[in-house]
KOLTIMI-491548 format. One record per residue: x negated, y negated, z negated of N, C-alpha, C, O in turn; residue in three letters; residue number from 1. Coordinates in steps of 0.001 Angstrom, whole numbers, plus 500000, padded with zeros to 6 digits. Example, Ala and Ser with C-alpha at 12.3 -4.5 7.8 and 13.67 -1.06 7.14 Angstrom:
486810 505690 492200 487700 504500 492200 486800 503300 492200 485764 503319 491535 ALA 1
487150 502250 492920 486330 501060 492860 487100 499970 492130 486591 498862 491961 SER 2
// end
This chain:
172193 315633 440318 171619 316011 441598 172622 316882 442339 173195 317736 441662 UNK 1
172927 316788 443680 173565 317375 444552 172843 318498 445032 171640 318607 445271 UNK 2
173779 319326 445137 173091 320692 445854 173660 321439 446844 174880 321282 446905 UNK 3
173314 322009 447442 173936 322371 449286 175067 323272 448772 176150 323334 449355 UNK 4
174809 323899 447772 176402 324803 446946 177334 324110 447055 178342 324304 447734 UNK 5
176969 322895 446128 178296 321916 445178 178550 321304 446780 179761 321309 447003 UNK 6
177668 320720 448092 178531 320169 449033 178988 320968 450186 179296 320626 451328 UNK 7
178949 322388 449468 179399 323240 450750 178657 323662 451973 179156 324308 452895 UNK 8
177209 323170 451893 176104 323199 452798 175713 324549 452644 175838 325058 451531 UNK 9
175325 325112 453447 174802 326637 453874 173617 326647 453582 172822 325906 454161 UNK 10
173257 327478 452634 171909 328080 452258 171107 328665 453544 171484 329070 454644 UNK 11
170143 328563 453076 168986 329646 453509 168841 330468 453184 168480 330399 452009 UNK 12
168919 331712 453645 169077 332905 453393 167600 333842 453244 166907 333490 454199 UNK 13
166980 334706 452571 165555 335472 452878 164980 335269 454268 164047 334474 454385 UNK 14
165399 335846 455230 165022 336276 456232 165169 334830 457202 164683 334980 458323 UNK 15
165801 333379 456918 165694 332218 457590 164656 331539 456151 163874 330705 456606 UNK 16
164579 331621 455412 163241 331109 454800 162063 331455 454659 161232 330687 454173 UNK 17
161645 333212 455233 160646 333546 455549 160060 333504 456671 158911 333922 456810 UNK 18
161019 332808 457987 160771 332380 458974 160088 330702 459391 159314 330275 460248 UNK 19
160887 330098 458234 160480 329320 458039 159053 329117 457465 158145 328385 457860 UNK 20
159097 329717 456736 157672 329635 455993 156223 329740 456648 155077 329340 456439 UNK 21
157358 330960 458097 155660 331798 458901 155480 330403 459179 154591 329731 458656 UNK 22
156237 330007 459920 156459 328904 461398 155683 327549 461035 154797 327063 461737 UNK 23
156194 326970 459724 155570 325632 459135 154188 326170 458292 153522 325302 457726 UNK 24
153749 327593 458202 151958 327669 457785 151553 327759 459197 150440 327310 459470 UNK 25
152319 328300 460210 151076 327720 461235 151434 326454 462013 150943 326349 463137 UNK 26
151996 325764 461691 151842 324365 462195 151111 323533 461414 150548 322556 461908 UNK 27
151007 323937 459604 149782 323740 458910 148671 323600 459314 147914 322650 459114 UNK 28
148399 325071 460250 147119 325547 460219 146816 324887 461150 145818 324180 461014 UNK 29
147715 324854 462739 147281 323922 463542 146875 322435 463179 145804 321975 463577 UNK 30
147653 321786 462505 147116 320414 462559 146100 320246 461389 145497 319178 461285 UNK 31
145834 321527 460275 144453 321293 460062 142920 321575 460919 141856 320957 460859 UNK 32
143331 322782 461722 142182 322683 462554 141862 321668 463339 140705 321261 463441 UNK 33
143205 320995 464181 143111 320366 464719 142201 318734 464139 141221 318453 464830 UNK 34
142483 317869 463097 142317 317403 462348 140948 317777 461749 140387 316744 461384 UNK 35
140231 318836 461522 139282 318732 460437 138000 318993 461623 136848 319200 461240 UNK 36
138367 318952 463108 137430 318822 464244 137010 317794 464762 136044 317718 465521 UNK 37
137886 316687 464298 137862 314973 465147 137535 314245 464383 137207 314713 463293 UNK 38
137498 313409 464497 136881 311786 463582 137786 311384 463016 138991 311628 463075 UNK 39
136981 310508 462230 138354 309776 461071 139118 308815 461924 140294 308714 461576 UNK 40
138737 308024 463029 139621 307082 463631 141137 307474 464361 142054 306675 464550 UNK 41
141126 309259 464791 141928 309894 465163 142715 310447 464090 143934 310365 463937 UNK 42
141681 311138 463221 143137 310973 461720 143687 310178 461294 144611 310414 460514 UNK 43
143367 309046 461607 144075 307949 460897 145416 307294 462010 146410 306629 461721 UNK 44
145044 307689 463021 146106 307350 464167 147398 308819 464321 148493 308984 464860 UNK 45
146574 309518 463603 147478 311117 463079 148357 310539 462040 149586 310605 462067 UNK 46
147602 309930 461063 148584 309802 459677 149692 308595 459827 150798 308598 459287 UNK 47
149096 307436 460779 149973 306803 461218 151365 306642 461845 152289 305837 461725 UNK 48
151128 307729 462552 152161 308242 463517 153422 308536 462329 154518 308040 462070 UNK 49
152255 310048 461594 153170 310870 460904 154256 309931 460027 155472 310114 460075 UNK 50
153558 308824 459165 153888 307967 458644 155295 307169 458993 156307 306994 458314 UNK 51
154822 306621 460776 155931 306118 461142 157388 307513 461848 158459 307326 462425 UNK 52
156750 308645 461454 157926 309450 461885 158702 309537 460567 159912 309720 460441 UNK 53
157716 309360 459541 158630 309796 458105 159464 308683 457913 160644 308972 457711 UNK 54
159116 307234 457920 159881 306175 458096 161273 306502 459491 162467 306528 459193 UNK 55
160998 306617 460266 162138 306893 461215 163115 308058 460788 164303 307998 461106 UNK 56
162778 308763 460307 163830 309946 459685 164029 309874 458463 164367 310947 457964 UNK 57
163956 309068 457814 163861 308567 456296 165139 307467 456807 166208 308016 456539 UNK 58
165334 306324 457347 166188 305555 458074 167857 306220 458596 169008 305911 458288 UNK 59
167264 307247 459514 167634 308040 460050 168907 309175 459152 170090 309518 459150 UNK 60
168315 309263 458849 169050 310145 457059 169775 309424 456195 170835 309851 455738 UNK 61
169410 308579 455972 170435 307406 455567 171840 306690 456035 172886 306415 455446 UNK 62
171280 306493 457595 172730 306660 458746 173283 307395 458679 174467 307133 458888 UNK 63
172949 308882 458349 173800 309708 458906 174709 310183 457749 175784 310779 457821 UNK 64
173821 309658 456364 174494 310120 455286 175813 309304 454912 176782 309559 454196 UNK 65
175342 307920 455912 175943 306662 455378 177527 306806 456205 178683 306867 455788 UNK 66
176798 306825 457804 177845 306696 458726 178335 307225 459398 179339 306938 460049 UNK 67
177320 308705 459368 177383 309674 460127 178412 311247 459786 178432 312239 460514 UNK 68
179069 311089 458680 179922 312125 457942 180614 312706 458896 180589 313936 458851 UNK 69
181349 312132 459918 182419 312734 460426 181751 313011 461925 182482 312991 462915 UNK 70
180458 313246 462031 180176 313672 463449 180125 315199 463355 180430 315958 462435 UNK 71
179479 315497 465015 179546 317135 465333 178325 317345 464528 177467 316462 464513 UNK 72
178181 318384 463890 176840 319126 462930 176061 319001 464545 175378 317982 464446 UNK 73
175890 319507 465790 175404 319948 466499 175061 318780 467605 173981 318769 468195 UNK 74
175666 318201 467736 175435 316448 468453 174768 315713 468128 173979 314964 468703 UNK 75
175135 315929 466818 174381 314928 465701 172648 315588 465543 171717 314796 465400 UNK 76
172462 316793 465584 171255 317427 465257 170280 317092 466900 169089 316807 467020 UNK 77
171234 317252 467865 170399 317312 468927 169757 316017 469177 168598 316004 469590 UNK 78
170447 314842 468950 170603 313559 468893 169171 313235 467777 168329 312339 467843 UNK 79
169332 314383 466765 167965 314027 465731 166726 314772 466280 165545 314585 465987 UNK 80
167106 315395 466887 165960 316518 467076 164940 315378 468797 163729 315500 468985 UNK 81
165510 314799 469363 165384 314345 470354 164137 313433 470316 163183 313626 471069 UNK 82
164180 312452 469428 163081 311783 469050 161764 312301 468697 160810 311923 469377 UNK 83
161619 312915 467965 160583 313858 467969 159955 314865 469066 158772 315204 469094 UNK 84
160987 315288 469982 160967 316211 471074 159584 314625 472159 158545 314783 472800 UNK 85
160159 313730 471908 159409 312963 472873 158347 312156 472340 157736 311374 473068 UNK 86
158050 312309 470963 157038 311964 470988 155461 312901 471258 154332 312688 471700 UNK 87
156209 313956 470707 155166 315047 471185 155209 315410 472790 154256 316007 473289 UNK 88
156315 315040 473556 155734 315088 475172 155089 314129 475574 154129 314186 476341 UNK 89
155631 313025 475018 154934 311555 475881 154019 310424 475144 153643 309306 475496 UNK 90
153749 311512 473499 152537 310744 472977 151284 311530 473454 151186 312607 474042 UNK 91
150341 310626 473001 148890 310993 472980 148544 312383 472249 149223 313299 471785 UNK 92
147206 312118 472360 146679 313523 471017 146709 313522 470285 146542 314633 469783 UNK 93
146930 312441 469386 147295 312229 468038 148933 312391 467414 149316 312941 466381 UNK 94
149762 311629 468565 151080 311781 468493 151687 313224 468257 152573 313355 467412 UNK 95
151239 314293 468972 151778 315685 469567 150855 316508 467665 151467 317231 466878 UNK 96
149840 316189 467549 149289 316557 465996 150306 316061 465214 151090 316852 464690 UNK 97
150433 314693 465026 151357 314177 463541 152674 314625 464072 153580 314409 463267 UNK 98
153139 315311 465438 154187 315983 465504 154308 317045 464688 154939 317388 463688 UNK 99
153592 317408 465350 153314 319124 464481 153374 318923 463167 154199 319446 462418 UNK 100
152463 318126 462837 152334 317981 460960 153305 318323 460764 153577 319453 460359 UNK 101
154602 316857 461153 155496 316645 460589 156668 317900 460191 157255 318243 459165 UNK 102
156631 318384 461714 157792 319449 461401 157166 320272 460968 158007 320857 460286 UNK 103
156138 320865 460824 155272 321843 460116 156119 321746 458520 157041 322409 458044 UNK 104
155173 320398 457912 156021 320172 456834 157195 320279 456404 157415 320822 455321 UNK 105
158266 319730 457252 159518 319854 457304 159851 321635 457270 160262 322207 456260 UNK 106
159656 322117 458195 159472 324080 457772 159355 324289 456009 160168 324803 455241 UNK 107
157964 323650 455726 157576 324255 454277 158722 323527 453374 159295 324334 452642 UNK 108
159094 322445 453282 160044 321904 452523 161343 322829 452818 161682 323677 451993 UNK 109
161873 322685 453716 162817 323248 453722 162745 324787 453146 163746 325020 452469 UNK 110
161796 325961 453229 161298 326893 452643 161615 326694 451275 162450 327468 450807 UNK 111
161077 325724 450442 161021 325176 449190 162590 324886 448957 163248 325464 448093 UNK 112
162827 324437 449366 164634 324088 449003 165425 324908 449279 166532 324861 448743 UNK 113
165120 325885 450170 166428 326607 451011 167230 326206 451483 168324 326763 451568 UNK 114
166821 324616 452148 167945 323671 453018 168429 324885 454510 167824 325796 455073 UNK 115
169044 324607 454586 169743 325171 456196 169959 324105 457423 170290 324185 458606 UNK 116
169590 323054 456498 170106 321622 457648 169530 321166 458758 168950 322097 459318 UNK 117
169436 320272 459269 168408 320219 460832 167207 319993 459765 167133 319382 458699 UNK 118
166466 320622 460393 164283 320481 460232 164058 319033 460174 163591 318587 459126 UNK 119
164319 318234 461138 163455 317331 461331 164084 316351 460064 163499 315292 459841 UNK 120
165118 316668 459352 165694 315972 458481 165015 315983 456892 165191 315334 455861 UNK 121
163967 317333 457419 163476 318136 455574 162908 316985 454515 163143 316906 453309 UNK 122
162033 316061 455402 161287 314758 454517 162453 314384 454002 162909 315107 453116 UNK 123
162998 313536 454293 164016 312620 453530 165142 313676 452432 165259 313550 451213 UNK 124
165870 314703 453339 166527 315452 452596 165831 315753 451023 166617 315631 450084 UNK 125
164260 316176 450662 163893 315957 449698 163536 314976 448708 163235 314924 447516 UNK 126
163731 314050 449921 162966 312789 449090 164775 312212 448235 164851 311835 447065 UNK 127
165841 312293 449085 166770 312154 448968 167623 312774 447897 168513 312350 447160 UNK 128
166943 314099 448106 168008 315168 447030 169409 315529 447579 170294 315856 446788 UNK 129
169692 315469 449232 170553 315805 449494 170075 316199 451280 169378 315453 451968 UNK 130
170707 317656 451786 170020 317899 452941 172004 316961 453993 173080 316698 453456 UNK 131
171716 316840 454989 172514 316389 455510 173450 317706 456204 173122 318891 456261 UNK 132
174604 317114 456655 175303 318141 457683 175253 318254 458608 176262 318628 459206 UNK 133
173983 317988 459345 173831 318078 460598 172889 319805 460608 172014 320066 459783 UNK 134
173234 320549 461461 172736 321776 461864 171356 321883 462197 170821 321048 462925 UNK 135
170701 322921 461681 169278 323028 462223 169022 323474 463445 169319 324666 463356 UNK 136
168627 323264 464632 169038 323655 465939 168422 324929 466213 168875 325671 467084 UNK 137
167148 325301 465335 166248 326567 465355 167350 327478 464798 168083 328261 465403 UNK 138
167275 327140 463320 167287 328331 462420 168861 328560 461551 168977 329349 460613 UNK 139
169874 327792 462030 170979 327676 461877 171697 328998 462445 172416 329610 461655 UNK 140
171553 329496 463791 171750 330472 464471 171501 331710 463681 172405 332546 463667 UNK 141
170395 331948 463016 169983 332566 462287 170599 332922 460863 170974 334011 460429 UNK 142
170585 331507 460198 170813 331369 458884 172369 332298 458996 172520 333380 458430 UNK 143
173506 331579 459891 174626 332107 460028 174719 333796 460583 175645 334538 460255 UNK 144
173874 334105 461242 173727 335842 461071 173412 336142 459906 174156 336912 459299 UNK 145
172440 335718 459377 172206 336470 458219 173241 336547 456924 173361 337502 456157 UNK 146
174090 335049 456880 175075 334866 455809 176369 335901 456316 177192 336099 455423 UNK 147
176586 336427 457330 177553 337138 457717 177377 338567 457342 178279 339264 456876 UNK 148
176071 338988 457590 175584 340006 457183 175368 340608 456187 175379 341814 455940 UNK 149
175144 339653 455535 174909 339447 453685 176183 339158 453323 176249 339476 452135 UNK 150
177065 338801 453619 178565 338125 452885 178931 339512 452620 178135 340430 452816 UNK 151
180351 339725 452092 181351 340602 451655 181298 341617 453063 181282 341140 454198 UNK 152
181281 342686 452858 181536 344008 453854 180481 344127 454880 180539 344977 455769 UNK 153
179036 342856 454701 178020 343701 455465 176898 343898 454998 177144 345092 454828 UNK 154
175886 343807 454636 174481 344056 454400 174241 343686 453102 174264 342537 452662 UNK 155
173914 345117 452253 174008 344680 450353 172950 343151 450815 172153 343073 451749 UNK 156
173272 342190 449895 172446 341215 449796 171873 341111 448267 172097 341989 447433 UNK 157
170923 339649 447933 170409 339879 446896 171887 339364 445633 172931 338722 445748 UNK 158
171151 340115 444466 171959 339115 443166 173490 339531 444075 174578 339111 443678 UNK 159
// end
């Protein structure tokens, strides 16, 4: 198994995985409230969605692992992040929920792994066992303050 160490991929640091963590329990929480108020014909057009988003970034992750090596971390992320950005503007009520799910989830996984990589990548990256090099567009900004801070000559870190 590959690990973001052995490929040089940037950890998650405390303070970008406890952010993570807030961020994807309440996108939890939203799409369970949301969800445990409506009918089953709307959850099921929820799970559908979600379904076909996990298939699209499941695909998606594969390209990039395949063909995508030598792009910008940051081109490449915006480029991933984009699809999702529109289904939650220009889907329905169900669409903008299995949005949420999704990256909700994607938050908690990544939490779980201590990926640093783009979010919307977290499904597959686990399913995969490898997070990609494309940048997380949130929490990357972050992750890299905190590894600076924590590195040699600034902020005792852990271990």
């Amino acid at each position: 198994m590959t690990t973001a160490k052995q490929t040089g991929l940037l950890q998650a640091g405390i303070i970008g995985r406890t952010l993570r963590l807030m961020l994807g329990a309440l996108f939890a929480w939203m799409t369970y409230t949301v969800m445990r108020a409506e009918d089953a014909p709307f959850n099921l057009r929820v799970l559908a969605v979600f379904g076909a988003l996990t298939l699209f970034y499941t695909l998606l992750h594969a390209a990039v692992a395949r063909f995508g090596s030598g792009s910008h971390r940051w081109l490449g992320a915006v480029g991933a992040v984009v699809p999702i950005v529109l289904v939650f503007a220009l889907g329905g009520p169900a669409a903008r929920v299995a949005a949420s799910a999704f990256v909700g989830l994607s938050f908690l996984l990544q939490t779980w792994r201590g990926d640093a990589s783009c979010e919307v990548l977290a499904i597959p990256a686990a399913v995969f066992h490898r997070p990609t090099h494309l940048a997380g567009i949130l929490f990357s900004p972050i992750d890299l303050v905190e590894k600076h801070l924590t590195g040699p000559g600034g902020l005792p870190g852990p271990g």
